[in-house]
VOGU-3710 file (C-alpha; in Angstrom, 3 decimals, decimal comma):
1> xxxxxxxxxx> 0,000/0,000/0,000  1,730/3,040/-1,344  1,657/6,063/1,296  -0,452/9,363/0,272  1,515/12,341/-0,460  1,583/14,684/2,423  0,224/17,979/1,965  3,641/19,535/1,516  4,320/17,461/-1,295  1,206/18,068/-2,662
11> xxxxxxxxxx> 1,610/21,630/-2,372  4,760/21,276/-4,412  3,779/19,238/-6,846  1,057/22,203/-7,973  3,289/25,098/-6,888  3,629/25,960/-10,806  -0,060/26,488/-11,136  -0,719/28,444/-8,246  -0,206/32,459/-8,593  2,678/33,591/-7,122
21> xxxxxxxxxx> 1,383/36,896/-5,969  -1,256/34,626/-4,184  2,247/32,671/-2,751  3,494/35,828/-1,556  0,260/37,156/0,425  -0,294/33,491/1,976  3,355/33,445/3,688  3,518/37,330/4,277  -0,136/36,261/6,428  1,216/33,145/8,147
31> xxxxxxxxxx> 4,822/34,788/8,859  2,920/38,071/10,327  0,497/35,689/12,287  3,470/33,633/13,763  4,893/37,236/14,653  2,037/38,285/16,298  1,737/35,204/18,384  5,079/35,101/19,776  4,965/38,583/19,959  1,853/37,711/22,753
41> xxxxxxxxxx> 3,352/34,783/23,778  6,427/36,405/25,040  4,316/39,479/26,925  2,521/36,818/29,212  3,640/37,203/32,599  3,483/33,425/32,393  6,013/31,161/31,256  5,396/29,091/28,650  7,149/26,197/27,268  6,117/23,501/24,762
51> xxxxxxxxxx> 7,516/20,338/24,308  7,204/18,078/21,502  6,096/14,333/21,790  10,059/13,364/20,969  10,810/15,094/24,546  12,602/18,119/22,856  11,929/21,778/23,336  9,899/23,503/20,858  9,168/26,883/22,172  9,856/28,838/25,042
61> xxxxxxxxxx> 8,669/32,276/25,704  10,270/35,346/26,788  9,192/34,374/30,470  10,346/31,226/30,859  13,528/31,813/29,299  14,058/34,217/32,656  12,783/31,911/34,992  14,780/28,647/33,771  17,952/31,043/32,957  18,322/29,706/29,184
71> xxxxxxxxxx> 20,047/33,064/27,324  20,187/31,955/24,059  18,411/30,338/21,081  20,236/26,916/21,204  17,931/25,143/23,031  15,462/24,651/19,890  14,906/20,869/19,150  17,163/19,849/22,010  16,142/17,736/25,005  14,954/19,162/28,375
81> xxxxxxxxxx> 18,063/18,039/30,378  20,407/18,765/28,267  19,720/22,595/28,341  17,548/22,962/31,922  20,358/22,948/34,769  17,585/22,732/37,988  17,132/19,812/38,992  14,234/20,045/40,994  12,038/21,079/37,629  13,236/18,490/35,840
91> xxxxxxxxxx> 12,021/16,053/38,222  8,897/17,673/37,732  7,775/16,582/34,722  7,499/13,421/32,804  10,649/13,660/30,629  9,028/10,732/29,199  6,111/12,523/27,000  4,187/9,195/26,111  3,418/8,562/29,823  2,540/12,189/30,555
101> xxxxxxxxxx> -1,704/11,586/30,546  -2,882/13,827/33,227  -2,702/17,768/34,440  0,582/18,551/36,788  -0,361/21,330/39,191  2,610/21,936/42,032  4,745/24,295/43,280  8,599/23,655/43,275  11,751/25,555/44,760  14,327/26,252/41,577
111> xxxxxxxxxx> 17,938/27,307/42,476  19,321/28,375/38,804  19,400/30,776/38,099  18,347/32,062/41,361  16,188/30,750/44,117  12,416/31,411/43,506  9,666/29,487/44,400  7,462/28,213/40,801  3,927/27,329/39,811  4,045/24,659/37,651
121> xxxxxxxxxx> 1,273/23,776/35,269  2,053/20,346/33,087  -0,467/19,846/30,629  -0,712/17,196/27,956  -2,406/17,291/24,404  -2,667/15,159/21,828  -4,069/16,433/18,692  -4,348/14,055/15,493  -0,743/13,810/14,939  0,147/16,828/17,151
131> xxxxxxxxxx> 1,171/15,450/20,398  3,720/16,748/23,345  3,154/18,908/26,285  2,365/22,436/27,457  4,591/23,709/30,216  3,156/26,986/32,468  5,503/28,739/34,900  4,319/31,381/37,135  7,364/33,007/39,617  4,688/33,447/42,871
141> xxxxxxxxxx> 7,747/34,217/45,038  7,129/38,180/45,361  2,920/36,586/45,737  4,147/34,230/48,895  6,921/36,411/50,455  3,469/39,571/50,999  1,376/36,398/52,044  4,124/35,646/54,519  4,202/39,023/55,556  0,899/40,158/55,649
151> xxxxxxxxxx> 0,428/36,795/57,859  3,673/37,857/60,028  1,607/41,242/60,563  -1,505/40,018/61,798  0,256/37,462/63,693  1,614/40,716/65,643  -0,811/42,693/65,965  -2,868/39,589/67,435  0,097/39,342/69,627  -0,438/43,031/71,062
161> xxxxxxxxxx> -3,710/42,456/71,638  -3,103/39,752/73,459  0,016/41,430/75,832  -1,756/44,287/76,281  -5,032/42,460/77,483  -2,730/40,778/79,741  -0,470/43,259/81,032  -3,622/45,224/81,782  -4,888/42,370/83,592  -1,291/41,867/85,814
171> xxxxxxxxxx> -1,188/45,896/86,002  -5,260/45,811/88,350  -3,687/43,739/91,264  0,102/45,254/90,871  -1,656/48,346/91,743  -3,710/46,767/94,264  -0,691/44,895/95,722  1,154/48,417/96,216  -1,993/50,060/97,530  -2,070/47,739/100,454
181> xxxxxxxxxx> 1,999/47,497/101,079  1,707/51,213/101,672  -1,157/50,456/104,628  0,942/47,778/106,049  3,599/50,096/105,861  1,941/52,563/107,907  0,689/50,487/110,532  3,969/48,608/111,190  6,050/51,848/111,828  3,660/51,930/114,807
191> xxxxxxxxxx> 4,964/48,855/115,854  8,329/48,037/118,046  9,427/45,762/114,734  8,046/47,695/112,109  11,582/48,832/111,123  12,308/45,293/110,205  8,808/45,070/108,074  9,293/48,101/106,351  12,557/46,958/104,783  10,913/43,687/102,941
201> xxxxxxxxxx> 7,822/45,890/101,967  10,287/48,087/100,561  11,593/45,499/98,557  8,701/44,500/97,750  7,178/47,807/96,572  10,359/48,286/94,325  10,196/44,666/92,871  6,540/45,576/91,645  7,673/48,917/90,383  10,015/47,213/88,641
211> xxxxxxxxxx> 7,707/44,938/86,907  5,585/47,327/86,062  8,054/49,355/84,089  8,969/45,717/82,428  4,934/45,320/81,252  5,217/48,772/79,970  8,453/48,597/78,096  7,197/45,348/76,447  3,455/46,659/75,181  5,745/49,901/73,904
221> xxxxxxxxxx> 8,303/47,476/72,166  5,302/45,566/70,251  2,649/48,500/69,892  1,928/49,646/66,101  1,563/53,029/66,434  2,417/56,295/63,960  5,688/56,890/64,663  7,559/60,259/63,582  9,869/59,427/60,547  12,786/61,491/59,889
231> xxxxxxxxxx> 15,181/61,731/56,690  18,078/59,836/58,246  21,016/57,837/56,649  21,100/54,343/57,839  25,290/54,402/57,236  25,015/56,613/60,280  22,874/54,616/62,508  25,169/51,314/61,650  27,957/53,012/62,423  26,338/54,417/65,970
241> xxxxxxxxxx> 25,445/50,950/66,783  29,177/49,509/65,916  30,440/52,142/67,860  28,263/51,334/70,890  28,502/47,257/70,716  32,172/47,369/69,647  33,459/46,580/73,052  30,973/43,773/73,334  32,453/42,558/69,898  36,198/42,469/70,866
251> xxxxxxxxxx> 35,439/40,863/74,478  33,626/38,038/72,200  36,720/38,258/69,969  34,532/38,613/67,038  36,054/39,819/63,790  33,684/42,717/62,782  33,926/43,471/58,746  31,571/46,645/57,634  31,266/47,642/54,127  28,922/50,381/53,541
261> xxxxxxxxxx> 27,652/51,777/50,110  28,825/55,322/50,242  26,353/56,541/47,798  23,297/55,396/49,903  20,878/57,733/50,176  18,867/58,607/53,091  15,159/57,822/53,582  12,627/58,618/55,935  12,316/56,217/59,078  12,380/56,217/62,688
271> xxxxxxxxxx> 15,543/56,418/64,066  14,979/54,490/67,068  13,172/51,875/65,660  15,427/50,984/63,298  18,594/51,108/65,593  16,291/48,398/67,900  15,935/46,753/64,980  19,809/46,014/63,902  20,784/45,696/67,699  18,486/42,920/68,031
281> xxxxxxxxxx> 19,987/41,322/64,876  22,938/41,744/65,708  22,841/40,307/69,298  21,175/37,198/67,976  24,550/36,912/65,371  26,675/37,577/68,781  25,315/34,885/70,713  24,766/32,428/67,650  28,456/32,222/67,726  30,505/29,895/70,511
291> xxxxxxxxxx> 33,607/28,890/68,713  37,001/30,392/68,081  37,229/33,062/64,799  33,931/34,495/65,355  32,911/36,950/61,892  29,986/39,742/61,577  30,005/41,191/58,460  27,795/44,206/57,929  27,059/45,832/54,024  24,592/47,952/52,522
301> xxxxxxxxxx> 23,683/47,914/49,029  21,387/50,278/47,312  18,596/48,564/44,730  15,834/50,114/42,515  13,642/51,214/45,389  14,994/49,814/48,388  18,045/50,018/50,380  19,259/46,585/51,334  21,215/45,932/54,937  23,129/42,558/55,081
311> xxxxxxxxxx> 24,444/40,940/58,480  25,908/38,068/58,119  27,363/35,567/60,798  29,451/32,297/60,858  27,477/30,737/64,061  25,832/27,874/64,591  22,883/28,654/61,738  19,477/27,324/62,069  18,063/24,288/60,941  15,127/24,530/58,034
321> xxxxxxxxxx> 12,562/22,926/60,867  13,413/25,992/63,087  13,717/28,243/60,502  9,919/28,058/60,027  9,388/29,406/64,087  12,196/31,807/64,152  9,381/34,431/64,103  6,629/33,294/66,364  6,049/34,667/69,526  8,342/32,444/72,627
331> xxxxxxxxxx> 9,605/30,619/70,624  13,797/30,792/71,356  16,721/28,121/70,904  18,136/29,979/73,863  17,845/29,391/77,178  17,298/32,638/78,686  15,775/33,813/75,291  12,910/35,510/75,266  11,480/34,689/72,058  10,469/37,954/71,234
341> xxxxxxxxxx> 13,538/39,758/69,387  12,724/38,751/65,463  9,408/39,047/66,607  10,309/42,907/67,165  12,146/43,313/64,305  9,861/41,803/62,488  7,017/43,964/63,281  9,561/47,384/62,715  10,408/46,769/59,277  6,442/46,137/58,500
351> xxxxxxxxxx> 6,393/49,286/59,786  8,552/50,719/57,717  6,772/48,805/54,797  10,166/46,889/53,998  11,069/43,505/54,190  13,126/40,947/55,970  14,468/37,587/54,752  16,603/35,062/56,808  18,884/32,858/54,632  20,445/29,951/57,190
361> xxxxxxxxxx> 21,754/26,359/57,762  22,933/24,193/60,057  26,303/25,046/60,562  26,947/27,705/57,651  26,118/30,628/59,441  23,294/33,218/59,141  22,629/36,093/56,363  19,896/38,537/56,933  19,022/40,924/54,368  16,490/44,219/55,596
371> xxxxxxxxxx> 15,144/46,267/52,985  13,979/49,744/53,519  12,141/51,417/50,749  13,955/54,756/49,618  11,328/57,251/50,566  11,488/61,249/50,815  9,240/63,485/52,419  8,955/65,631/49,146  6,321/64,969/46,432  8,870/64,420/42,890
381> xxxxxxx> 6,466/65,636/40,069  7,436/64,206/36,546  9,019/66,546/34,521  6,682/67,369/30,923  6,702/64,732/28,684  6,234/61,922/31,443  9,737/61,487/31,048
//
């Protein structure tokens, strides 16, 4: 049984007794239809990438070229792992098209060609003798990091509530407790041994004094309130803090490396908040480290928008299970911790509507990186044109 001719053979074969002009206006039509659909294909904020039913790469958009870090056109007709370095997308998918039948739908962690966190959409088709797969990316990394933080927020302003129900609560019988300490006082200096009394009650009045001005320092330390922002440079508050802590630094024998960007600009904040802030930080890199050749390394960076404070340690790190609590209210890997530090700093850089990101592991030290957003306290107009 002889094979029919397929249809570009056929179009061949009558080629001569076609019109040329009508040649010319049918490819000019399908090359500006191809154009146009890449052109949309590579404006999705998706990425797309289609794979043919040999397992080779057919077409990748403009997207997914970014996400999977392929730079050039070489990776037409060539298999997936031979030009996709992640590993954890490639284990993904069915590299094996035939087996692919149903709709992938996960999320995945890529490393190359930088860390991000993925949607991935697999879907198979199978059109008369069109078969492969469709491959959607979607980068939700910016998506989860304001879930995360928008979670973080209510988490402390839950919190608050919560202390400040509860300090009020202690506060009723502290005040109670010193109301009556100052009647007992007065009736035992009547008394032949009320000298004696008077000295444990005034222990005991400055002991709840004292706690009260602990309550009230805490409820200030996680309160969201307005406070007044200033134009400050943060090279100046880093270097105020080093200068303060330095002693604490060489008794620790900690080798203390600070490289600051000199053309940082400043941006309105609170000054206080955020030198509370990097103390905090950089206690918890202090006391993360308890071996010999102890390093703190400090930098800022400036990025479109944002000014970007690193501190990074060579301590103990913390493990991906702990990594997930580092920010919850109590919760401490030290003994006399408190819990509430990153909780603190946490809730001043939401303040400050910036971000923070910890980057850890057992054993390889701690980076974290605080971004402030460069803001001014003058409206910049556009100049004419929009330009």
């Amino acid at each position: 049984m002889t094979q029919k001719p397929k249809f570009i053979d056929k179009f061949i074969q009558n080629l001569d007794k076609i019109d040329k002009l009508d040649v010319e206006k049918y490819f000019i039509n399908l090359s500006r239809e191809k154009g146009f659909l890449e052109s949309v294909f590579n404006n999705l904020n998706e990425g797309i990438v289609v794979i043919s039913s040999r397992g080779t790469i057919a077409f990748l958009n403009s997207k997914a070229k970014s996400i999977l870090g392929i730079f050039s056109e070489e990776y037409k007709g060539r298999h997936l792992q031979d030009v996709i370095k992640d590993a954890s997308f490639l284990s993904s998918i069915p590299l094996n098209v035939k087996t692919a039948y149903s709709i992938i739908d996960k999320e995945i962690t890529v490393d190359h060609p930088r860390k991000s966190l993925i949607n991935i959409n697999v879907i198979p088709f199978d059109d008369n003798n069109l078969s492969g797969m469709v491959v959607v990316l979607k980068d939700i990394t910016a998506r989860k990091r304001m879930e995360e933080d928008t979670k973080q927020s209510k988490l402390v302003e839950t919190f608050s509530n919560l202390a400040a129900g509860i300090a009020h609560e202690i506060g009723n019988p502290l005040n109670s407790l010193n109301i009556h300490l100052q009647l007992i006082d007065r009736e035992t200096k009547k008394s032949k041994t009320g000298k004696k009394v008077n000295e444990h009650i005034s222990i005991c009045r400055n002991e709840i004094k004292r706690l009260d001005e602990i309550i009230n320092r805490f409820l200030l330390a996680l309160r969201s309130s307005e406070k007044p922002m200033e134009r400050k440079s943060v090279n100046k508050i880093i270097s105020s803090i080093v200068k303060l802590m330095q002693p604490e630094f060489n008794s620790k024998k900690i080798d203390l490396t600070i490289s600051l960007n000199k053309n940082l600009p400043d941006t309105l904040l609170n000054e206080g908040e955020i030198k509370q802030l990097i103390v905090n930080i950089l206690k918890n890199a202090i006391q993360s480290i308890n071996h010999a050749g102890g390093k703190i390394s400090i930098s800022t960076l400036q990025e479109p928008y944002y000014i970007l404070i690193n501190i990074k340690d060579n301590g103990a790190g913390i493990s991906d299970s702990i990594k997930q609590k580092i920010f919850e209210p109590f919760f401490s890997t030290k003994e006399s911790g408190s819990g509430l530090g990153l909780l603190i700093a946490s809730r001043i850089v939401s303040e400050h509507k910036g971000t923070l990101e910890v980057e850890s592991s057992k054993k390889n030290g701690t980076l974290i990186k605080i971004r402030l957003p460069v803001k001014t306290d003058e409206l910049k107009l556009l100049p004419q044109g929009g330009k």
